[in-house]
N, CA, C and O atoms as a MOPAC input file, in Angstrom:
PM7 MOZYME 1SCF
protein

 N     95.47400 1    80.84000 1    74.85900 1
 C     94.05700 1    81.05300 1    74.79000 1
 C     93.45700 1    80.82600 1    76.17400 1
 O     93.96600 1    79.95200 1    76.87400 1
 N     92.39400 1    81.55100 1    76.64800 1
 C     92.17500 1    81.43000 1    77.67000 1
 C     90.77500 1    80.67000 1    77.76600 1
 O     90.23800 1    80.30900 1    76.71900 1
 N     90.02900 1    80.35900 1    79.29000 1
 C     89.18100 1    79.57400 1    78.86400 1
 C     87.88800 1    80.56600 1    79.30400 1
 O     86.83900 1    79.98100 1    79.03700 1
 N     87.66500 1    81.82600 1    79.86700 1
 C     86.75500 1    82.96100 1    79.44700 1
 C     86.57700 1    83.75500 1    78.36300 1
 O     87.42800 1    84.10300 1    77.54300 1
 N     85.36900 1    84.03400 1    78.40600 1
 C     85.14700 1    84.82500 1    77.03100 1
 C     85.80200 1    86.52700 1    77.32200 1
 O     85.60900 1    87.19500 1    78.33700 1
 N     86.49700 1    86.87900 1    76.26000 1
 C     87.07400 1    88.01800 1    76.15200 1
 C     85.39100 1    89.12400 1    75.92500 1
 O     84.17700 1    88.92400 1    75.96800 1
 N     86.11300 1    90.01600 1    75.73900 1
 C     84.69000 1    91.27500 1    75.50900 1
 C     85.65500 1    92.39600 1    74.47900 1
 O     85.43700 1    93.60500 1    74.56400 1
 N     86.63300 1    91.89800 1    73.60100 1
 C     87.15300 1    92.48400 1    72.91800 1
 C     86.14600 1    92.46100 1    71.33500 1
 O     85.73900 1    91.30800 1    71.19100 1
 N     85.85000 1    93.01600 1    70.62700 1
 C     84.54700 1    93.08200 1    69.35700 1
 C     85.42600 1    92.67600 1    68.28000 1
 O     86.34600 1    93.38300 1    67.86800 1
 N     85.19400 1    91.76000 1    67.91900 1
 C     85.86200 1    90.95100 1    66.90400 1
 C     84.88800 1    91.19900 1    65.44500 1
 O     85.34300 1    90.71600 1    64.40800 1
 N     83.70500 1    91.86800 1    65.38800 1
 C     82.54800 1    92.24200 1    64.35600 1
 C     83.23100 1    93.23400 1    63.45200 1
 O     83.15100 1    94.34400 1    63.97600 1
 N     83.91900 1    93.28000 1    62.21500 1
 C     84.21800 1    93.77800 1    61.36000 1
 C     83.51500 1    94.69600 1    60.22000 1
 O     83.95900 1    95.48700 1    59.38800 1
 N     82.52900 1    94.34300 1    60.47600 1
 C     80.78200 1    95.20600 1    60.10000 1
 C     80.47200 1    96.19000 1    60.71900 1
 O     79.65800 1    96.91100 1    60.14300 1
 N     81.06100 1    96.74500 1    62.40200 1
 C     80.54000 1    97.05700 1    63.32400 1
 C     81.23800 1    98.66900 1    62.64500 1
 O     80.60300 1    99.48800 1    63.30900 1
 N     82.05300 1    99.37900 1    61.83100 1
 C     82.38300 1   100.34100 1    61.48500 1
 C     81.19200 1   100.65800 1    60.19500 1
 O     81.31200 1   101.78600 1    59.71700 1
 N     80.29400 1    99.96900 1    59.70800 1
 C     79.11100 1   100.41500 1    58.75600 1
 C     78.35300 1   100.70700 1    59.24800 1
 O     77.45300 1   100.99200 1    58.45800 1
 N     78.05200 1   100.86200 1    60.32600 1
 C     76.48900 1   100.89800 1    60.86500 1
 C     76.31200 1   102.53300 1    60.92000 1
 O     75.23900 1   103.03900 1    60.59000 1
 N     77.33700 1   103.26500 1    61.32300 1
 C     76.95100 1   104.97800 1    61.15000 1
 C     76.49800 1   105.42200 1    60.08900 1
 O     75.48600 1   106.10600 1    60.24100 1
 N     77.00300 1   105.24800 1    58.62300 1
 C     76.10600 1   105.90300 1    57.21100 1
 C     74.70500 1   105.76400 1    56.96600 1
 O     73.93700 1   106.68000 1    56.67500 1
 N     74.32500 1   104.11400 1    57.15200 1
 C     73.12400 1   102.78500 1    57.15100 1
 C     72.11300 1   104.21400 1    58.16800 1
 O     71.20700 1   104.80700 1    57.58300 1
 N     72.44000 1   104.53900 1    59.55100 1
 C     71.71200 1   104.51900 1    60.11900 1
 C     71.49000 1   106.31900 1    59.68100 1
 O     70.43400 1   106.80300 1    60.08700 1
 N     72.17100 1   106.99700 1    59.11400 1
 C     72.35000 1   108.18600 1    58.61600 1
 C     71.51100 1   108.32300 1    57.93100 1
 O     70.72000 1   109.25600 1    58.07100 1
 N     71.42600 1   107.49700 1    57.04200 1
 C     70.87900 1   107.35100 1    55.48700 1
 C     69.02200 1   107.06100 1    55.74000 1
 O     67.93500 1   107.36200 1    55.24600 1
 N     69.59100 1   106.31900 1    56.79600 1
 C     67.90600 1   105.71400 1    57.43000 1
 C     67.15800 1   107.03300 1    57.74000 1
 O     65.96800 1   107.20600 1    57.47900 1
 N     67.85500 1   107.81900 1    58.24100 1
 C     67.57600 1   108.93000 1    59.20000 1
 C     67.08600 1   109.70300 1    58.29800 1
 O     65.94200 1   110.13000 1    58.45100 1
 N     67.71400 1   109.99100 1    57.35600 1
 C     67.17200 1   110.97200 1    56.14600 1
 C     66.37300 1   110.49200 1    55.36200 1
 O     65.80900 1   111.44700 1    54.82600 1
 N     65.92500 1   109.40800 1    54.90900 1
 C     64.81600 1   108.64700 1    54.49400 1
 C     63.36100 1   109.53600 1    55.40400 1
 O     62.47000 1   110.37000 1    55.24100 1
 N     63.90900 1   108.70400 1    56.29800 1
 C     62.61400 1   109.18000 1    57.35900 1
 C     62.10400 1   110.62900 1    57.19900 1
 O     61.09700 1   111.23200 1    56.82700 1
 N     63.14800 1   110.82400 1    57.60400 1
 C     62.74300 1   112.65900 1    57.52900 1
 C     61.97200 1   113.13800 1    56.28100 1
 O     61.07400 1   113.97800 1    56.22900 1
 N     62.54600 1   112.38700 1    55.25500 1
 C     62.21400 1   113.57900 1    53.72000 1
 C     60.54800 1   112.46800 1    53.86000 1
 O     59.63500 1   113.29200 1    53.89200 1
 N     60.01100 1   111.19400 1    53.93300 1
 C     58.68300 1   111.05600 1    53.89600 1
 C     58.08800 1   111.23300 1    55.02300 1
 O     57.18700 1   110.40300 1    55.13500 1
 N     58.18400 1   112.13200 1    56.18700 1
 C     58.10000 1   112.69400 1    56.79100 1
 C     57.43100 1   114.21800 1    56.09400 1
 O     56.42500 1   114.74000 1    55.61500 1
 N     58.49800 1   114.37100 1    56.37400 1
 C     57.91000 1   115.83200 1    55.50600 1
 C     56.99100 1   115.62300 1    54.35100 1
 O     56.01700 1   116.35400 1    54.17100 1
 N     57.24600 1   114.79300 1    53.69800 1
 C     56.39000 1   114.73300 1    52.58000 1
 C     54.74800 1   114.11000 1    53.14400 1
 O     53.77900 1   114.67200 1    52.63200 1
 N     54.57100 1   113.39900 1    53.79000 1
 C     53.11800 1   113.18800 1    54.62000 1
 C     52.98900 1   113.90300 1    54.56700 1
 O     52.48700 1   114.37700 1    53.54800 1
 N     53.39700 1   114.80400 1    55.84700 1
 C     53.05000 1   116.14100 1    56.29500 1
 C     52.68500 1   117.28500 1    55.35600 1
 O     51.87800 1   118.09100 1    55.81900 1
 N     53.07400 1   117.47100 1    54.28600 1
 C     52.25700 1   118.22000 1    53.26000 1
 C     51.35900 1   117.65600 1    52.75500 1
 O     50.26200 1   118.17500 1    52.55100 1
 N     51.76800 1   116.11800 1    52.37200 1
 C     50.18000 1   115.69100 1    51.77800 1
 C     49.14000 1   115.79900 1    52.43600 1
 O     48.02200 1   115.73200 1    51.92700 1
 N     49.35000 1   115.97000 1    53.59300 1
 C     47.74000 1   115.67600 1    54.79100 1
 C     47.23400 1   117.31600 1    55.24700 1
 O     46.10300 1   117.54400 1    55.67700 1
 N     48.33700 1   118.41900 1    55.05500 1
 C     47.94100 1   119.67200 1    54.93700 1
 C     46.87100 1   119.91000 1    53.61100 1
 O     45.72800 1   120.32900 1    53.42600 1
 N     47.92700 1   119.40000 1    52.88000 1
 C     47.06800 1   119.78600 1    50.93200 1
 C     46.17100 1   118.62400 1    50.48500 1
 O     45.61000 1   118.68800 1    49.39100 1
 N     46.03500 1   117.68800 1    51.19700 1
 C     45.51900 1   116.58800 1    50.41800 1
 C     43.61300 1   117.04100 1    49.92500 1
 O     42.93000 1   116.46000 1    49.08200 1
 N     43.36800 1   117.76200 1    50.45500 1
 C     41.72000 1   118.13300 1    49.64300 1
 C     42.45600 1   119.09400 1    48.50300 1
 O     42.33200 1   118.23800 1    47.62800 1
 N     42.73500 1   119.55000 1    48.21100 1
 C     43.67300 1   120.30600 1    47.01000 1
 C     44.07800 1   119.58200 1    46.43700 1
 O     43.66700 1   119.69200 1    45.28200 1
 N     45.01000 1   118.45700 1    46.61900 1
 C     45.45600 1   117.90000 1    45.42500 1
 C     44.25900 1   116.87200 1    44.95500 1
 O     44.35200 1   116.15700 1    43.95700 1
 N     43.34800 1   116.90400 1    45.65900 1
 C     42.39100 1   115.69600 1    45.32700 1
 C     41.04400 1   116.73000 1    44.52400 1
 O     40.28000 1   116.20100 1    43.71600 1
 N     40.95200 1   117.88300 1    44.81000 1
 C     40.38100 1   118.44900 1    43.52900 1
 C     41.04500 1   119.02100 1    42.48000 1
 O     40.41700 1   119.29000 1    41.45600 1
 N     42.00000 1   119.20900 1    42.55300 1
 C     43.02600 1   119.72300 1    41.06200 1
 C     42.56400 1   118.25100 1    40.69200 1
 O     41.39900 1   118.28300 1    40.29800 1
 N     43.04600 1   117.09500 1    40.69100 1
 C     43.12500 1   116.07000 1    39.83800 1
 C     42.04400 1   115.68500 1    39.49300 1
 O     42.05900 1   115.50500 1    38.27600 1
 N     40.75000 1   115.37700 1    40.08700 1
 C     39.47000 1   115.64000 1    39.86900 1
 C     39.26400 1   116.65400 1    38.95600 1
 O     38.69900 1   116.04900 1    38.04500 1
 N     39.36100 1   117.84700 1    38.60100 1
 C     38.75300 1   118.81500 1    37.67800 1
 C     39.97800 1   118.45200 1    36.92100 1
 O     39.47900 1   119.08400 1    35.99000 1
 N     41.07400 1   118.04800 1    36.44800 1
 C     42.15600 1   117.72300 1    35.96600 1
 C     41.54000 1   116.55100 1    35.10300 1
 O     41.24100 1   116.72300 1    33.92200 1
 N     41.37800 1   115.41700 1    35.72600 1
 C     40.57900 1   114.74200 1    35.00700 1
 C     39.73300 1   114.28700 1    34.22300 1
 O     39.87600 1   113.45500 1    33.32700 1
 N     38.15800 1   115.24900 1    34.81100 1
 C     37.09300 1   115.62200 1    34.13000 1
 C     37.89600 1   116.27000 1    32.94300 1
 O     37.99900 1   115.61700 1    31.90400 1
 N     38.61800 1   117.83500 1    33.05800 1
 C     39.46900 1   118.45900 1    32.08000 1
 C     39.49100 1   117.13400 1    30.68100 1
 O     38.70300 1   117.23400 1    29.74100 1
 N     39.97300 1   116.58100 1    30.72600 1
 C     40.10300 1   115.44500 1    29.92600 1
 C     39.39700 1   114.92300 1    29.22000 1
 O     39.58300 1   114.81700 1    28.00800 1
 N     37.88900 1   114.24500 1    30.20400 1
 C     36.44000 1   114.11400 1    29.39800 1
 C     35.91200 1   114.84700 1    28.82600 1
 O     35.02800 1   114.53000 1    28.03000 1
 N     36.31200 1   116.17200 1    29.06200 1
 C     35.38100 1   117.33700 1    27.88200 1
 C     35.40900 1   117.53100 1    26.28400 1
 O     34.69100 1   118.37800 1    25.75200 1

């Protein structure tokens, strides 16, 4: 044993981190996209549900 520190990766975890960060990646993306339509359509979907609603009280 020596008395410097090696720089060999002894982290056995360190082969999970590609899917985790994959998975992250596609998360992002799909509410991503999904904002992004809501904030195109969002006066649309906010009167469909409004007259959708009322629909209801009649």
């Amino acid at each position: 044993m020596s008395k410097y520190p090696t720089t060999e990766n002894t982290d056995t975890q360190s082969g999970r981190k590609g899917p985790a960060v994959l998975i992250g990646a596609i998360v992002a993306a799909t509410g991503l996209v999904g904002f992004s339509a809501w904030f195109a359509n969002a006066e649309n979907l906010f009167w469909s549900l409004l007259q959708a609603g009322l629909a209801w009280c009649l």
